[in-house]
N, C-alpha and C positions, 0 to 999 in steps of 0.2 A: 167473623172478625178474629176469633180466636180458636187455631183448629184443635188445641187441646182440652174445650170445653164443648161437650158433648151439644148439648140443649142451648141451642146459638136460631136466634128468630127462623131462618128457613126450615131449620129441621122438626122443629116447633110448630111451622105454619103444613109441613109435611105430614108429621101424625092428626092432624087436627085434620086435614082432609083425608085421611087417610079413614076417619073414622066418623068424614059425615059431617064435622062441626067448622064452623067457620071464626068460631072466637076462645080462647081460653074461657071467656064469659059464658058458651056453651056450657062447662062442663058443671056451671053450678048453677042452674034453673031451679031444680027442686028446693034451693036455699031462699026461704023467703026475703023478698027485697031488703024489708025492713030489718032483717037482720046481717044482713051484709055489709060490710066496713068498704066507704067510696073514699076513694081519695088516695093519695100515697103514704107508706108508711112511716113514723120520722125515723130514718135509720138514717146514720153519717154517711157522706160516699167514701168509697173506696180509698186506701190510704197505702204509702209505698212503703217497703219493708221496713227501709230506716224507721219511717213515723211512727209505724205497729208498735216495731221494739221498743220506742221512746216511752210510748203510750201504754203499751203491756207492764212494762219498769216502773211506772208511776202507780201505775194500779197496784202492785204487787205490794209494795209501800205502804199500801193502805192497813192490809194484814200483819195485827201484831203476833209477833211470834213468840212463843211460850219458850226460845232462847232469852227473848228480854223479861217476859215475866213470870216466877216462880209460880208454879204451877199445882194448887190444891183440888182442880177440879177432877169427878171422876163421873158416876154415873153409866159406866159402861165403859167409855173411854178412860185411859189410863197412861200419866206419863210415866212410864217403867224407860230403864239404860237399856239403850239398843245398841249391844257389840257390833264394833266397826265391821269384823269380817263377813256381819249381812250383807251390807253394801258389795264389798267386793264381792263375795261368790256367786250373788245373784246378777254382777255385771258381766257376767262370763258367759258370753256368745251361746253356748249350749242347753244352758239355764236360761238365759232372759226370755221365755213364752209365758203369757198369763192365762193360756189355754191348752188343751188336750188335745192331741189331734185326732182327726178323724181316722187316719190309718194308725193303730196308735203301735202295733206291735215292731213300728218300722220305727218309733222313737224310744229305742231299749231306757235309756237316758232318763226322760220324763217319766215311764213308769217305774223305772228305780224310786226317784224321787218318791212319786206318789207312796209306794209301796213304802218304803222307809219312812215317809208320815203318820200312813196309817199303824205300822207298827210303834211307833213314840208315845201316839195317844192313844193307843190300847194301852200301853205297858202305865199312860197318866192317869187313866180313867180305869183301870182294872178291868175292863169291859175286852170282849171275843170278839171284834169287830169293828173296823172305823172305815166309814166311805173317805172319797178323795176331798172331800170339803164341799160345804155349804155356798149358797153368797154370802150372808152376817149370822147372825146369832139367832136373830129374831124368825130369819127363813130357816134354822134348822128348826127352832122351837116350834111351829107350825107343824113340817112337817113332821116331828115325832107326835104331835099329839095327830096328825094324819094316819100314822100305822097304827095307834092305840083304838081308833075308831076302826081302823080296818082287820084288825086284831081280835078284838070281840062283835059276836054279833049282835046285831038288833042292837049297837048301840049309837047313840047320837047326843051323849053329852059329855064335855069338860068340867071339872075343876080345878080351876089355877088359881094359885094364892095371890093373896093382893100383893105379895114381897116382890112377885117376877115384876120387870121394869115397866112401866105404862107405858112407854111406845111400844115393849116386846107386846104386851096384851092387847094394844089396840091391832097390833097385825093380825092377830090372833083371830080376835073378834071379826074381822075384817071378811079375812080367809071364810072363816065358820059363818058368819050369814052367810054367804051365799051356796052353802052347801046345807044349810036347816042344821046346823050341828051348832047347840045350846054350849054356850060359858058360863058355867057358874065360879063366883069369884070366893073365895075362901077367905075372909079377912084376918087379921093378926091377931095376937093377944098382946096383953102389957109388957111383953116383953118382945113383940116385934116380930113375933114367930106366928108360923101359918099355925091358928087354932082349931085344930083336929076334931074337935066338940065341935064347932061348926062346920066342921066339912062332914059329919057322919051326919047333921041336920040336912044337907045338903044330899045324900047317895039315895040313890035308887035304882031301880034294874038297869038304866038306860047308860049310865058312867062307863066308861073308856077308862078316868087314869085320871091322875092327880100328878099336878106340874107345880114345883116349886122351884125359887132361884135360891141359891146356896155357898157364899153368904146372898142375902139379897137385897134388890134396889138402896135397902134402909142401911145396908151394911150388914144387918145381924144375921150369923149365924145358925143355920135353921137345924133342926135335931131331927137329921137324914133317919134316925131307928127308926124314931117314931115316926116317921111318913110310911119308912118300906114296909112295917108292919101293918099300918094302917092300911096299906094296896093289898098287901097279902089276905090280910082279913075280909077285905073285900074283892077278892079274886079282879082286882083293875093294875092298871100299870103304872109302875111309878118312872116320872120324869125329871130329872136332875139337870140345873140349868147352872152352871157351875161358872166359876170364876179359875180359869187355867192357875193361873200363879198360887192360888190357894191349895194345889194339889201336892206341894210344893212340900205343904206341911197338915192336911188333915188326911184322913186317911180318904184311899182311894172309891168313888160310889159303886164301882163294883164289885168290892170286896162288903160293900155293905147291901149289899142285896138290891141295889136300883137297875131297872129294868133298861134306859136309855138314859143317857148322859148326852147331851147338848151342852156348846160356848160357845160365845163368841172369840175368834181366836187373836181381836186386836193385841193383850196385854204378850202376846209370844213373839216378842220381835218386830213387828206390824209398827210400831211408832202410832200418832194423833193422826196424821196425817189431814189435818183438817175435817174427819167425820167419816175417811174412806180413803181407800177400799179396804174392807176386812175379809174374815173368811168365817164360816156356820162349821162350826166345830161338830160332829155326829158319832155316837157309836154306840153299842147295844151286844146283845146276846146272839152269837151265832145261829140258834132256833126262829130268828124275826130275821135272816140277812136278807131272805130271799123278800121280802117286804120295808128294804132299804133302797132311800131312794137316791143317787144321784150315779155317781161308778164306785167300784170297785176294784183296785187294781191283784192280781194275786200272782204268784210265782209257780213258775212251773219249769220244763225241760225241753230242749231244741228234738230236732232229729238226732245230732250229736251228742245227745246226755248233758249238755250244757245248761247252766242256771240262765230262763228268758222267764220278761217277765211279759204278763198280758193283761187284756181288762177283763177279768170275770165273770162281772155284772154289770150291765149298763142299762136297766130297767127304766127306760124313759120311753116316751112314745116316737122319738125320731127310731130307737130301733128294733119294737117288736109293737105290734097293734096297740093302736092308738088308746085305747078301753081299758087294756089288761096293764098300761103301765103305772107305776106306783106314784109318779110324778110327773109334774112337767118342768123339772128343770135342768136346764140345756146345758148346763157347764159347772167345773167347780172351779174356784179361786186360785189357778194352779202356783200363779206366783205368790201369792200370801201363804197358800199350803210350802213352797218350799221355804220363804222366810222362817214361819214358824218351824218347821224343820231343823235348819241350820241355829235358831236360836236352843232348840232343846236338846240339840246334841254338842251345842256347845257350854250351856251352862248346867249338863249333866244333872242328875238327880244331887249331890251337893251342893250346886250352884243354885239351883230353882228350891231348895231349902230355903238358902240363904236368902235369897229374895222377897220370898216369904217370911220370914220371920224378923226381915228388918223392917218389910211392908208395915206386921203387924205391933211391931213394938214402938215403931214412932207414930202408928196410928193412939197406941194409948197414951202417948207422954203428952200429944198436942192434945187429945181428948180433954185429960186430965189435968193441962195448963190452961185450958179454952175456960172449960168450968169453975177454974179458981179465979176466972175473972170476975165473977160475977153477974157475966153479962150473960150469958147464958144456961139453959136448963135442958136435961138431959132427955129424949122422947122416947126412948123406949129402954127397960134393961136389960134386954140379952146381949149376951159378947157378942164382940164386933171381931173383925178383922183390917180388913186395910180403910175401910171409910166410915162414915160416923152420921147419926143422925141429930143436930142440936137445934132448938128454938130459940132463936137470938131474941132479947128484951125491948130493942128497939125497932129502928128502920132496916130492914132487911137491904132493899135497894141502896139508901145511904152509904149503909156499909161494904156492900161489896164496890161500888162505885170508889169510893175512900180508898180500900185495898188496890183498887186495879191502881189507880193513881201514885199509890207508893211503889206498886210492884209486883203487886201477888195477885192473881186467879185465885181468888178466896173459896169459892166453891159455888154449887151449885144450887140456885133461888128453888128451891119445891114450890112456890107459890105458882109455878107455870099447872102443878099439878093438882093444884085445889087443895094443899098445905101452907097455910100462912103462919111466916115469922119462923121457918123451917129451913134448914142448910143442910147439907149435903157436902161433906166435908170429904177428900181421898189423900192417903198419903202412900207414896211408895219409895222403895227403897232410895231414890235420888234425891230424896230431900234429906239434908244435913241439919243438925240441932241450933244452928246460925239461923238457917231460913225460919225455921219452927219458932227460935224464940222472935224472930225480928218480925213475926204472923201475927203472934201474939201480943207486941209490944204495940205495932200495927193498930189491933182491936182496943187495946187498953185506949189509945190516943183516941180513936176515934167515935170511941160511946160513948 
């Protein structure tokens, strides 16, 4: 009926003889009866462009947008200012790919890009080495604690702090059963920090590496020395799972001796985007590249002595034996990688100061106005940076319910996490002392 649909009943009834069978019902015999779904499925029929768009428009409607409400939630995600000139330069015909190509030295262009990425978040991270991106945070964090197993022998166990985010650890987990490689979780101290007393309870011959986030899930701060010392003392590797904008203003993890630096790269540019797409931020020591996994793009010279650039490394199994490669992941995030790009060369090492430090200064005023309320109590001491961890006195749900209602994304319930009466609070440089007090006035009213 329709010849621009491939799979039209004769051709349908064509391969099915073609291979012996007389029914699409042939092709699933071995599926026990009783598990098979009779009957039709309830899907609407078919609908005409107008009606889609009417229907798509209505839907769309549904989703409230963090335009209309003041937005404290973070957790990973983070509403940071996205300079307008992302938008443009990534609408630019030459740019707009979200993938690498296959011939790639025919795309000088794209590997510019790449290449000038990787050199951003070397120069962010203090680190000798950055691949072309991750898919998220949580798939870079994976695989660096993948090279730190492959890195030492005869080893087959982790420790990762309880600070790194529980969905980054449940991938974690995830990953590692099915490869027998043990996670041991390092929990906190009272002040919120990975306690190093119990991760030394925890080492034995078998340890790869200690992964902490920094600041982490809780917001606090973790005291990067004394981890790297702690790896050092135990000849394992240390992994930093960092918060970009925070680079902004503490010092670099490779200046402080961390072996691989992982983020997630949403807060560079990247916007909420409803949960995606981001990009797995990666970089490390020159001595491990050859044990990095996705590409690498690197600069070299034509037959003409001209600057070309090319992929250096592409250690994955579509292009050298399927066995010997470091990973299996097919692509990296090319257009989140040049977002980020264009935001870090536009808000220059002054600019990403600044973003940092207004992040962390209106995180302490609302901390510190939250608390004179009374309503709540403080969970951990160690300094914070841009989010905060507090135990609200009453109904957690109430509350944030109340807030959404006035206008604000209050934060985020920890009780999904098996913390109750626990918030999760993020503030970044777009929130003004207007919104902060009228958060707060918010709270007052409604405890």
């Amino acid at each position: 009926m329709h010849r621009y649909i491939p799979n039209n009943g004769a051709l349908l009834q064509e391969m099915l003889e073609k291979i012996g069978l007389s029914s699409m019902d042939d092709l699933f015999v071995d599926i026990p009866q009783e598990l098979q779904f009779k009957g039709e499925l309830n899907i609407p029929g078919a609908l005409s462009e107008m009606e889609l768009l009417e229907k798509a428009t209505k839907l769309s409607k549904k989703n409230k947008s963090t335009d209309d409400l003041t937005c404290f939630l973070g957790g990973g995600v983070y509403d940071h200012f996205v300079p307008l000139v992302i938008d443009h330069i990534i609408s630019r015909s030459e740019f707009y790919t979200s993938y690498t190509p296959y011939q790639p030295e025919v795309s000088q262009g794209t590997l510019q890009a790449i290449f000038e990425y990787q050199s951003l978040i070397t120069q962010l991270t203090g680190m000798e080495v950055s691949n072309a991106s991750m898919y998220d945070g949580s798939n870079a964090a994976i695989e660096a604690a993948f090279l730190s197993i492959a890195s030492k022998r005869k080893s087959n166990i982790l420790l990762v702090s309880q600070g790194v985010h529980p969905e980054v650890l449940e991938v974690i987990k995830t990953y590692c059963h099915f490869r027998q490689i043990e996670v041991r979780v390092v929990p906190l101290n009272d002040q919120g920090r990975t306690d190093l007393q119990k991760a030394q309870e925890l080492m034995e011959a078998g340890v790869a590496s200690i992964m902490v986030q920094n600041p982490n899930f809780f917001g606090v701060v973790e005291d990067i020395d004394s981890v790297v010392k702690f790896s050092k003392d135990h000849k394992i590797m240390s992994i930093d799972y960092v918060d970009p904008i925070s680079l902004g203003l503490f010092e670099a993890p490779g200046d402080q001796g961390v072996d691989v630096v992982v983020a997630d790269g949403q807060s560079l540019g990247n916007g909420m985007n409803y949960g995606g797409p981001y990009l797995g931020v990666m970089a490390m020591r020159k001595k491990d590249v050859r044990k990095m996994p996705g590409r690498v793009a690197g600069l070299s010279k034509d037959v003409d002595g001209k600057r070309a650039f090319v992929l250096t490394l592409q250690a994955r199994e579509q292009h050298i034996r399927r066995f010997k490669a470091t990973s299996n992941i097919c692509s990296n995030q090319a257009l989140n990688m040049l977002v980020a790009s264009i935001y870090l060369n536009t808000m220059g090492k002054k600019g990403l100061r600044e973003v940092a430090i207004q992040s962390a200064s209106k995180a302490a005023y609302l901390k510190k106005a939250l608390l004179e309320t009374g309503h709540f109590e403080n969970v951990f001491s160690g300094p914070n940076f841009k989010e905060f961890t507090l135990r609200y006195k009453g109904d957690v749900d109430a509350l944030l319910k109340g807030l959404e209602e006035d206008g604000f994304l209050g934060g985020l319930n920890l009780n999904r996490f098996g913390r109750d009466g626990e918030i999760l609070i993020a503030v970044t440089e777009k929130r003004s002392k207007a919104e902060m007090d009228a958060y707060v006035d918010a709270v007052r009213r409604l405890s």
